[in-house]
VEXLORO-813688 format. One record per residue (C-alpha): x, y, z. Coordinates in steps of 0.1 Angstrom, whole numbers, padded with zeros to 4 digits, always signed. Layout:
% VEXLORO-813688
XYZ;...
This chain:
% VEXLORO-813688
+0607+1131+0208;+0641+1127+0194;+0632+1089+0183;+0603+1107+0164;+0628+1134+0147;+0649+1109+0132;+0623+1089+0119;+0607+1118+0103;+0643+1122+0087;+0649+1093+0075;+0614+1089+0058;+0619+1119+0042;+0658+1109+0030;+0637+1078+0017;+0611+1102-0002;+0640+1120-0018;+0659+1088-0028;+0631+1072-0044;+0623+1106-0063;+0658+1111-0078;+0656+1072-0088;+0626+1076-0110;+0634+1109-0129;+0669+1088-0137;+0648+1060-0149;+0624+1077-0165;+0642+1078-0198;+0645+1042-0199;+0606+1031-0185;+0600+1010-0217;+0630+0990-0218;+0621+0981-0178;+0588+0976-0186;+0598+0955-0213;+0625+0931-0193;+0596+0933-0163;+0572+0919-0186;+0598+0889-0199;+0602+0879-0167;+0568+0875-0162;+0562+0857-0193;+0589+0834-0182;+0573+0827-0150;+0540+0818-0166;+0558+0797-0193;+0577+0779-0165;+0544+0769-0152;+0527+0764-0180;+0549+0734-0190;+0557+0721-0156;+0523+0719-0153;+0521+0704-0190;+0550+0681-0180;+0534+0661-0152;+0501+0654-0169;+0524+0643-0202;+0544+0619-0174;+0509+0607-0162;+0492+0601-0191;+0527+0579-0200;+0521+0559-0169;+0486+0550-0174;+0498+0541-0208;+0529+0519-0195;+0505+0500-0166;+0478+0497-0197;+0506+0479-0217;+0518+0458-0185;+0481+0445-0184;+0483+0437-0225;+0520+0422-0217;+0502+0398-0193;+0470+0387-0207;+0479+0384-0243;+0518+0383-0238;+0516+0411-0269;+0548+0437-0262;+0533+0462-0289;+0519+0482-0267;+0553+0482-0244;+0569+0492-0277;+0545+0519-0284;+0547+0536-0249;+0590+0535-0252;+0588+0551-0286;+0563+0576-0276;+0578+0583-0244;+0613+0577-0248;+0629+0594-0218;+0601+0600-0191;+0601+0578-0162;+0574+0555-0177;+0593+0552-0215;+0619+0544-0198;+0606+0517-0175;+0588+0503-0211;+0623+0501-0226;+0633+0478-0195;+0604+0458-0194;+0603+0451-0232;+0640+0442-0228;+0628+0417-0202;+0602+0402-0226;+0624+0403-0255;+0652+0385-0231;+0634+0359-0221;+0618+0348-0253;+0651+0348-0273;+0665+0329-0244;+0639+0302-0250;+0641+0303-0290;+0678+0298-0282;+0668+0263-0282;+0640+0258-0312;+0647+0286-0334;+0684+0302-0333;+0678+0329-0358;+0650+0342-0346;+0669+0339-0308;+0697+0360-0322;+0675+0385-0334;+0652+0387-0300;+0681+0392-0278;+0700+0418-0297;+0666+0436-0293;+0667+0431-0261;+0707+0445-0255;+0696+0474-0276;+0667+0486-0250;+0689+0478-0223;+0715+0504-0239;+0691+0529-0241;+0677+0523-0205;+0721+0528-0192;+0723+0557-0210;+0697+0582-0204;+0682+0563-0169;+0692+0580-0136;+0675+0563-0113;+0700+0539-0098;+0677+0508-0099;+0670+0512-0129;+0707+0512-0141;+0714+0481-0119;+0683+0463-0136;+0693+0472-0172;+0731+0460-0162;+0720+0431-0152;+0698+0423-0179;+0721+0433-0201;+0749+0405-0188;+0726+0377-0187;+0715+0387-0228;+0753+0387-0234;+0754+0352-0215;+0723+0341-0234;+0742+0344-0267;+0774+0320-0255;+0790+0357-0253;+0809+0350-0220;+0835+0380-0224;+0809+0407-0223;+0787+0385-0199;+0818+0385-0173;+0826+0421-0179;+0789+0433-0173;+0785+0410-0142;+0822+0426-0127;+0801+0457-0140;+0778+0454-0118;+0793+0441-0085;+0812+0468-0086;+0790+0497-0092;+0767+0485-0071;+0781+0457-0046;+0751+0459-0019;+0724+0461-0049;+0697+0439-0046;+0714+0420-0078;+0749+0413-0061;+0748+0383-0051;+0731+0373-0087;+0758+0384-0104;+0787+0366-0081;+0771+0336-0087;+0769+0339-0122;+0803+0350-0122;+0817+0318-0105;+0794+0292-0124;+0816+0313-0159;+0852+0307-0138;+0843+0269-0138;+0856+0246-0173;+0824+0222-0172;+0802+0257-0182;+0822+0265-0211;+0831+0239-0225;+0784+0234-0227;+0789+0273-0240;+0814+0261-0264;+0790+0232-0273;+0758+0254-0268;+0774+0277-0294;+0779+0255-0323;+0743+0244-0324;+0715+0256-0348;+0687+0243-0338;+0657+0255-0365;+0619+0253-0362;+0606+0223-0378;+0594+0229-0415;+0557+0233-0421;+0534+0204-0423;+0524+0194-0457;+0484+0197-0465;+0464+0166-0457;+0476+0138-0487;+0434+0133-0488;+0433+0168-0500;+0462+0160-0529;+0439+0130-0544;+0418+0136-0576;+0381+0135-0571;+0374+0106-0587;+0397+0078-0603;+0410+0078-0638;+0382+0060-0663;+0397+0027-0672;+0383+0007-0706;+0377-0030-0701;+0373-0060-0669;+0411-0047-0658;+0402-0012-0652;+0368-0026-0633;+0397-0049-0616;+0421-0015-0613;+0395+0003-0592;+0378-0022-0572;+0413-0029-0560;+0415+0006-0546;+0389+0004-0525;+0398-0030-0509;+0419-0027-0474;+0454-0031-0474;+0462-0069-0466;+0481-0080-0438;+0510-0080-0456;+0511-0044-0466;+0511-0038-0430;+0540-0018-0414;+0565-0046-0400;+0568-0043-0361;+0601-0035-0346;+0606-0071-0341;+0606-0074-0377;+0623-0042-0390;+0660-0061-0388;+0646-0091-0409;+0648-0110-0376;+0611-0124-0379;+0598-0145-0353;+0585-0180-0359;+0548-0191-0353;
């Protein structure tokens, strides 16, 4: 009975709170009404673009794997280009930047040796995407793939400072990554005198892309021969339809020093 009584109390203490509270708040109903409503609009706004978010970072992925399938089959990086620029900090723009690094990388690496301009220009691409990929990734394989890429561009241009410094980078940051041992090697095979003194060499060079073939020399001949008046311009064109005699003939390399053999 006495359990009863005091709950009877303190239901009514409860009533009388709750009534004093909203004859205070009367007077200021709209501006709670207001901040109620706010935080309700926030809510569905947080929603609205989380929601918004993931199908943006999906349709970014099907766009990166589309351009990995272009990158393979064609070898074309425009599409790679196209999902980093469009994407540039999602998961999937980000992993574009990397892998267009990667294509870039390699490519210069191999113009380094036919075309050194074009080489030049392909690898600082390439360091460039890397940069980006270091300084907005988070995702701690990511930042150990970009590092390392990143070295071996520096190495690819005969720049062995920064190539050292990134591989130290690297071992450091990450000395049980799955690049580690890479980047120790690399960094002994730079200690040793035989690899810079071929950098030193390697550096020097300019190799260029041979010059462009010259149109067929058929194509380069008049139509016909020039008209000739008399026997010797009868004699002038016959002559250019006879075959070259031996004599014309290219000497062999028997020959070429004068040193003709004998019958």
């Amino acid at each position: 009975m006495k359990t009863a009584r005091r709950h009877e109390l303190r239901t009514n203490e409860l009533a009388d709170w709750l009534g004093k509270e909203m004859v205070r708040l009367r007077p200021h109903g709209r501006a709670i009404a207001a901040t109620v409503l706010l935080i309700v609009l926030s809510i569905v706004l947080v929603v609205f673009y989380s929601n918004r978010g993931r199908q943006l970072e999906e349709q970014a992925w099907n766009q990166y794997f589309a351009a990995l399938d272009e990158l393979a089959a064609r070898g074309n990086i425009d599409r790679l280009r196209d999902v980093s620029e469009q994407y540039p900090r999602t998961p999937a723009g980000l992993w574009a930047h990397l892998t267009l690094a990667d294509a870039q990388l390699a490519e210069g690496t191999e113009n380094m040796f036919r075309d050194r301009q074009a080489a030049l220009t392909q690898l600082q691409s390439a360091i460039q995407n890397y940069d980006y990929v270091r300084q907005h990734a988070k995702d701690p394989l990511l930042l150990e793939r970009a590092t390392f890429g990143l070295a071996h561009a520096y190495e690819s241009q005969a720049d062995l400072e920064r190539a050292k410094k990134t591989y130290q980078e690297l071992q450091s940051r990450w000395p049980q990554g799955p690049f580690a041992q890479a980047a120790r090697d690399r960094l002994e095979d730079l200690a040793r005198r035989p690899t810079h003194k071929f950098y030193d060499w390697f550096k020097r060079q300019n190799p260029q892309p041979p010059a462009p073939q010259d149109e067929d020399d058929l194509k380069l001949l008049p139509d016909r021969p020039p008209a000739r008046n008399g026997s010797a311009g009868k004699n002038a064109a016959d002559s250019t339809e006879q075959e070259p005699s031996e004599d014309a003939q290219p000497r062999s390399p028997d020959t070429a020093d004068g040193n003709e053999q004998q019958p």
